[in-house]
N, C-alpha and C positions, 0 to 999 in steps of 0.2 A: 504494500500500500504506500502512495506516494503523493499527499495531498498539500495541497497548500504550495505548487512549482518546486518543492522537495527533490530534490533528484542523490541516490546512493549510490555509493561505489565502495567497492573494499582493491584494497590491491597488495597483494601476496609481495612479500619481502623476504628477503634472504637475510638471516643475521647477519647483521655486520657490528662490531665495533665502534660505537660513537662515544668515548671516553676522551678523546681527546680532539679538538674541532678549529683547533689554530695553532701555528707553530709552535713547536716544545718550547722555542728561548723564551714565548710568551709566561713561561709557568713558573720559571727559573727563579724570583723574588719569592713567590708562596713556599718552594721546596722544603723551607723548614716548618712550615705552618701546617698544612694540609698536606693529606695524603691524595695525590694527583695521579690516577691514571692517564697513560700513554698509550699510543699508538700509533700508524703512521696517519700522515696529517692531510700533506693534498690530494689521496685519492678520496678520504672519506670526505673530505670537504664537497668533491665535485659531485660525488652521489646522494648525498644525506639526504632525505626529505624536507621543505624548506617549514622553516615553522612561521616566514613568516614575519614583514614589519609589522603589522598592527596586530593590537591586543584581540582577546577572548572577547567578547561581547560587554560590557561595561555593565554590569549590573550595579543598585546602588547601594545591595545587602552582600550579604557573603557567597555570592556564587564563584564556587572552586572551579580552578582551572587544573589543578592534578589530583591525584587520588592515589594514596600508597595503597600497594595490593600484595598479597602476602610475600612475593620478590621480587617489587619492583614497585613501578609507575604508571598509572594513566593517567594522559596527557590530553588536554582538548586547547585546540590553536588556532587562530586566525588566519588561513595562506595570505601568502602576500598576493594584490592585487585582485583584481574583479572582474568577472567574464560580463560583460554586460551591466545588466542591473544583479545580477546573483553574487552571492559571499560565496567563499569556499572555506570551510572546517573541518578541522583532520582530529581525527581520535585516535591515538597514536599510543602503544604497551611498549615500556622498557623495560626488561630485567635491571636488577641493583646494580649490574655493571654497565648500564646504555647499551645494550643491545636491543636493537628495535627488534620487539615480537610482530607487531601488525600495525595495521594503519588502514585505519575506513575514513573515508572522505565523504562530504556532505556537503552540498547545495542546493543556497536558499533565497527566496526574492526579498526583496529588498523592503516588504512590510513583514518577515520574520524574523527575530533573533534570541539563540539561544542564550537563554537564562538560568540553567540550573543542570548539575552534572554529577551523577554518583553510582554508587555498586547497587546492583540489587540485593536481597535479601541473603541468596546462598553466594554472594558475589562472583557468579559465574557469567554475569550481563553485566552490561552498563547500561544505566537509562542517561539520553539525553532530555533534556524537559525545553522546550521552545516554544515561542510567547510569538501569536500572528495576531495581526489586526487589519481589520476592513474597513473603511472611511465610511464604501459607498450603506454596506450594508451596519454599519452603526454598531458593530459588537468588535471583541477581542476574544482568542481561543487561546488556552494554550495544552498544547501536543507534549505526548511523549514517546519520543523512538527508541526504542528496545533493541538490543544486539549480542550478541553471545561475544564473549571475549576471546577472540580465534579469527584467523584468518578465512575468507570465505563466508564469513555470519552473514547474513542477510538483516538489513534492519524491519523492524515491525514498528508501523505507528498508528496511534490512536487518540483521541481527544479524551480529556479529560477534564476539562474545563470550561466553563464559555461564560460571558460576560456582557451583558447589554448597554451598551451606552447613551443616556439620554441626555437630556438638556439639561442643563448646570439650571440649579436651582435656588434661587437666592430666598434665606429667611432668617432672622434673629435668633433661632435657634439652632444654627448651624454650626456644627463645632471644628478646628482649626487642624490642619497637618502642619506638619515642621514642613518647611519646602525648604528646595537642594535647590542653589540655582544651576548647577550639571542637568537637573532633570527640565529645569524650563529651556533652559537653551537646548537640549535636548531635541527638546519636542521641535523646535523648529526644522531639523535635520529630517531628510528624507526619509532615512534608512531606521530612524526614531522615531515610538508613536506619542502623540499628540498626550498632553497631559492623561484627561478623560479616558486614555484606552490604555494607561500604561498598567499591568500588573506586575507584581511581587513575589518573589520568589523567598524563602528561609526553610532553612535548614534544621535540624534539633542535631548538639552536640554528637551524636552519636552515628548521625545521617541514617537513623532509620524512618524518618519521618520527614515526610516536609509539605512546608504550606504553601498555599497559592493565597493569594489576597488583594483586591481591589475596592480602590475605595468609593462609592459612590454617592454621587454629588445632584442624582435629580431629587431626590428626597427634603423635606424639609428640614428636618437631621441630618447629620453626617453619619452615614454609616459605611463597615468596611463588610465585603462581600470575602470568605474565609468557606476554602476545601483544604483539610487536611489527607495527606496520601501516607499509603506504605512505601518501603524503598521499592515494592514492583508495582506500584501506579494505581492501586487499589484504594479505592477513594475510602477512608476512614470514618469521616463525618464532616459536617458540614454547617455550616449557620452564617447569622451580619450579628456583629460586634458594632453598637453607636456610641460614637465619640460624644463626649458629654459637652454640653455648651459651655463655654468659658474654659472650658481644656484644650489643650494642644496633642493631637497623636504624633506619638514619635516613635513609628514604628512596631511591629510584631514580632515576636519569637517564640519558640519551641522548647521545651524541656525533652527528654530523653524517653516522659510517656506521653508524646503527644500532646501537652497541654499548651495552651498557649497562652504566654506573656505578653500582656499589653501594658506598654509603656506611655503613660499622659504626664503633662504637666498644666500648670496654671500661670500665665501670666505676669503674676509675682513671683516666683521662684518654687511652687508647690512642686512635688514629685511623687508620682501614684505608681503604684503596679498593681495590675489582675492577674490571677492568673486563672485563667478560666478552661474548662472541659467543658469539650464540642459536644461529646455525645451526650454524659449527664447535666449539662447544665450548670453544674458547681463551680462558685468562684470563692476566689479568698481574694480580699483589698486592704493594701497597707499602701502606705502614704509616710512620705515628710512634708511637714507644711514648711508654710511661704519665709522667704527668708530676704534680705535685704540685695541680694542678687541675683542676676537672672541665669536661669539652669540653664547651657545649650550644649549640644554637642555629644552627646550618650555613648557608651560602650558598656556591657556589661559584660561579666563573666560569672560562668554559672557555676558554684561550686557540686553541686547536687542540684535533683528536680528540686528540693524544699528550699536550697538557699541560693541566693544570687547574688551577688556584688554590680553594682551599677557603679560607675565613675562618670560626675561631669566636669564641663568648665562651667566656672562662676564670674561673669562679666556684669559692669555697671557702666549705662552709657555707649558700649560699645568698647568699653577698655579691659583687656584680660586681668582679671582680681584674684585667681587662684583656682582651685581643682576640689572636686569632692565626690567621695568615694562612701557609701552605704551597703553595710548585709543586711536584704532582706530575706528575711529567716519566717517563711509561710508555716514552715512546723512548729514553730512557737508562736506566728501570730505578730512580730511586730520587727519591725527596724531597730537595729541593732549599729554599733560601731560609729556611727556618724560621725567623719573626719573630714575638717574641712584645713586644706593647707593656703593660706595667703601668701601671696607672693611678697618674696624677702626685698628690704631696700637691698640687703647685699645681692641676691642671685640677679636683681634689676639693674644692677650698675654692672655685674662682672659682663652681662649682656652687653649694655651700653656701650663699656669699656673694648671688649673683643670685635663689634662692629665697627665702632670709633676706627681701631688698629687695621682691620682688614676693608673695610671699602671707603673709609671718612665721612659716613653718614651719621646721621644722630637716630638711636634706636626706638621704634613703638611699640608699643603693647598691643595693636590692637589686631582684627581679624588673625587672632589664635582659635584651632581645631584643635580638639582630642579626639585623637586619628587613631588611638590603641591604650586597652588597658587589660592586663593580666596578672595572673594568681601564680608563684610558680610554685615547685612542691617544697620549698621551705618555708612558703605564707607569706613571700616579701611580694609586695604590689609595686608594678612596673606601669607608669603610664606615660606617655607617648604625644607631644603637642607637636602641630604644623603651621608654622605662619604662612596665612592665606591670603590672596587678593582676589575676590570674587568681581569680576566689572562684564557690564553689557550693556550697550546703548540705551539710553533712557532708561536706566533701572536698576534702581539700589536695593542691593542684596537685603534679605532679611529671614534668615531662617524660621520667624516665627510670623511669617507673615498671613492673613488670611486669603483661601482661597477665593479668587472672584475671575469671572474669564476677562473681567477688562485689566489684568495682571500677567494672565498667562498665556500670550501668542507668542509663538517662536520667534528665539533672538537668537542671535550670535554673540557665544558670550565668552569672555575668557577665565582661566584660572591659574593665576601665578603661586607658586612654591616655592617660598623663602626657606630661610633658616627651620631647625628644626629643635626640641628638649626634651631631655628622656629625665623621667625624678624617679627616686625609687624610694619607696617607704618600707621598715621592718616591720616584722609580722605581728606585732604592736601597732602597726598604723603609725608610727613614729617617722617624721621625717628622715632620711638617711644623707642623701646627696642628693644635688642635679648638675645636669652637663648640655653641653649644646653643640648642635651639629652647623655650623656655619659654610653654608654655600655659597659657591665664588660667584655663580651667577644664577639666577632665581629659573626654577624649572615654568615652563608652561604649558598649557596644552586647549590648542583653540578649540571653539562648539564647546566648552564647560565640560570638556571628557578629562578627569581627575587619572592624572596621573601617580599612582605609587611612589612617592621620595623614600617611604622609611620602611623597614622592615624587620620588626624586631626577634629576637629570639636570646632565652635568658638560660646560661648553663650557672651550677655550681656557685653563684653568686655575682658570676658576669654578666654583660648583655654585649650582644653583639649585633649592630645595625649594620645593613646593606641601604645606602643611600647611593644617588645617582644627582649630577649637576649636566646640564646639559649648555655646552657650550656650540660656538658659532661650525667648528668642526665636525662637531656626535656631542656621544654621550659620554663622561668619562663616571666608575662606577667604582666603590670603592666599600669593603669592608671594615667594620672601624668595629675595638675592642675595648670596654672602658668597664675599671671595678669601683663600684662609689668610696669614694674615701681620696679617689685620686684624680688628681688634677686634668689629666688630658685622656686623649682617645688615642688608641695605637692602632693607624691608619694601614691600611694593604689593599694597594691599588688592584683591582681584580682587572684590569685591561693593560696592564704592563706595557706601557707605551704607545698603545693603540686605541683607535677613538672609535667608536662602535655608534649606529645611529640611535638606536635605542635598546634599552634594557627591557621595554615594554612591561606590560605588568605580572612578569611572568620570575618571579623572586620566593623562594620556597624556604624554609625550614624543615626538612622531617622530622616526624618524634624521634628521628635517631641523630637528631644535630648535623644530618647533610644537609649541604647548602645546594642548591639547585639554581644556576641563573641562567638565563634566556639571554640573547646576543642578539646583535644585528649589526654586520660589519661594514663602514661606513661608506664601502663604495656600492653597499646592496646587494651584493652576489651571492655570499653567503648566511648564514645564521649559526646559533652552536646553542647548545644546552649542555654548559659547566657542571662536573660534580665534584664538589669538594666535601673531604668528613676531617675532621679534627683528630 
């Protein structure tokens, strides 16, 4: 079955070798750091399957673009260039040493794009999940193609969802989303649907579950349209979640049994979670109230279905004032921990001071992102800020803005990527350190398509970022190692002297601390996928 201009192909590959994807002297700096396989270089170069300048489909939840599988990797990637109006997407198995297993290839017009990618159940399939929208006929579906993980699979696809789209509906009771402005510029892009038809894809920790969700705006309420799946497309249950009036939705997620967490806030600074079950109807509601700042920017991390740890930032005016991090503990019934860290006049000056020395500018506080926050297994919290520049012709950014459609007609919008802060707190919630990644020249990426800068992953009491600066050349890409207590980051250029067009968003961690990076070599011929392990 091949609906919606869908077109499949598999193509049988011979194992080869892809460990190594540019010349050895490139690797010569790491030798002591990482264990680097080799091999030879420019035959596999000229063969390799190309992954590909542009990224995986940009979702603006957690849609994974690899998938560890019991020896190895699935891969799903953008090929470079376009046949027409059709995308081309590769689903692509590596064993643990990059040996390409297989590779199905998929194309699709230019009102679909894949959203959502994981194992089935016995993970002996991949489902892909892929979101189509129709203007003329006023609805949004989104598909799921099924494949066996083998060479030769045949995909199978099926609808699982579908979505009606009516007329935006204005009324005082209407309650608020956090808007991205990636998603409104967005929507202006051909290949992008329109506010109204975009759906939602999320995950549960454990990827046995995932949501579909839309939100819908003909109602006099705001309500969000929610199908919960198994990992093999079997629809779970189903219901609309309404967003409360005077509340902000900022997003949906998943526990481990299906339930889903909804995240609101209030305009003063309140902060709520439900978590609520589709089939029985059962919710639990905890709350922090209103506080003299305003909450933006959410990550949480889930310790357990019962507890959660949410981190945001806390800005006033538009000025970054500091971070705060909450466990809500649904088994006990209340919020728990509540830490809120202000920002130091010293950590504000050592900033000031380090931009001062490296560009001569005078430093601001303001459009800060909290782009990540994590638990690691000694309890220490790692969180993660981004200096942003959100701009688009006639329209000033506002994450908490209401929706109205004389707001939201496609623009073209930009998003610049300053500097970056990593703080770490002990497992006390106690402040520890922070540090800052300073960019020589600020990354961008036009149409509001949010480019990856940071990437974190925390061993043993380290943390190690992959950042990338994109200069007038490529892109140069760089792993940096810092333990809090200490002054500076211990930088390892991962392009040893070679400027690559982009790193795309393709930058991995496994739970076994391999580093996985994506390439693209700057005169465009090639691409590579780096394996580094510690």
């Amino acid at each position: 079955m091949q609906p919606f201009g869908f077109k499949f192909s598999q193509t049988p590959i011979e194992p080869m070798n892809w460990q190594i994807l540019r010349p050895l002297h490139l690797y010569t700096s790491l030798a002591l750091v990482f264990l680097i396989f080799s091999a030879q270089a420019q035959d596999i170069i000229e063969k390799q399957p190309d992954f590909g300048q542009e990224t995986a489909a940009l979702d603006p939840v957690d849609f994974p673009r690899l998938l560890p599988t019991e020896n190895g990797y699935l891969t799903l990637s953008k090929s470079k260039g376009r046949h027409g109006s059709k995308s081309t997407y590769l689903v692509q198995e590596w064993s643990s040493d990059l040996y390409l297993e297989f590779q199905h290839t998929y194309e699709f017009e230019s009102e679909v794009q894949p959203v959502g990618f994981h194992l089935s159940e016995d993970s002996q399939s991949y489902g892909l999940v892929v979101h189509t929208w129709n203007l003329r006929k006023k609805n949004s579906s989104v598909l799921l193609y099924e494949a066996k993980r083998a060479v030769g699979a045949e995909a199978e696809a099926k609808e699982i969802a579908n979505y009606g789209v009516a007329t935006w509906r204005d009324a005082p009771s209407k309650g608020e989303v956090a808007a991205r402005l990636e998603g409104v510029a967005r929507s202006g892009i051909s290949s992008e649907p329109p506010l109204g038809y975009q759906v939602w894809i999320r995950y549960s920790p454990n990827r046995k579950f995932f949501l579909a969700y839309h939100y819908e705006f003909s109602k006099p309420g705001l309500l969000v349209n929610v199908d919960l799946f198994d990992a093999d497309g079997e629809k779970v249950a189903a219901g609309q979640l309404p967003v409360n009036r005077g509340r902000i939705s900022y997003d949906l997620y998943l526990n481990n049994r299906g339930e889903v967490l909804f995240l609101e806030t209030t305009p003063t600074g309140g902060v709520s979670m439900v978590r609520y079950n589709l089939a029985t109807r059962e919710s639990v509601f905890l709350e922090i109230p209103s506080s003299n700042y305003l909450r933006t920017q959410f990550q949480i991390h889930q310790l357990s279905e019962d507890e959660i740890y949410i981190a945001n930032e806390a800005e006033r005016e538009g000025v970054f004032e500091g971070v705060m991090f909450a466990h809500f503990n649904f088994a006990e019934h209340e919020v728990q921990d509540i830490t809120f860290w202000q920002l130091s006049r010293r950590f504000e000056q050592r900033y000031d001071t380090t931009v001062a020395n490296a560009r001569g500018e005078e430093a601001d506080w303001r459009n800060i992102d909290l782009v990540d926050f994590r638990i690691d297994g000694a309890g220490k919290k790692w969180i993660t800020l981004e200096k942003r520049n959100y701009s688009s012709p006639g329209f000033t950014y506002d994450h908490t803005a209401v929706l109205s459609p004389d707001l939201w007609f496609g623009r073209h919008g930009t998003v610049e990527i300053g500097d970056a802060f990593v703080l770490a707190f002990d497992r006390n919630n106690k402040f520890m350190d922070g540090n800052i990644i300073l960019k020589s020249t600020s990354n961008h990426s036009d149409n509001g398509l949010r480019m990856v800068g940071v990437e974190v992953y925390t061993e043993r009491g380290n943390v190690f970022v992959v950042h990338h600066d994109d200069t007038i050349a490529g892109t140069e890409v760089v792993l940096s190692e810092w333990h809090p207590g200490r002054p500076d980051w211990t930088d390892i250029p991962l392009n040893d002297g070679e400027i690559f067009n982009r790193i795309r968003d393709y930058t991995f961690f496994t739970p076994e601390g391999v580093l996985l990076v994506g390439f693209t070599h700057a005169l465009g011929r090639t691409s590579a996928l780096i394996h580094f392990k510690r």
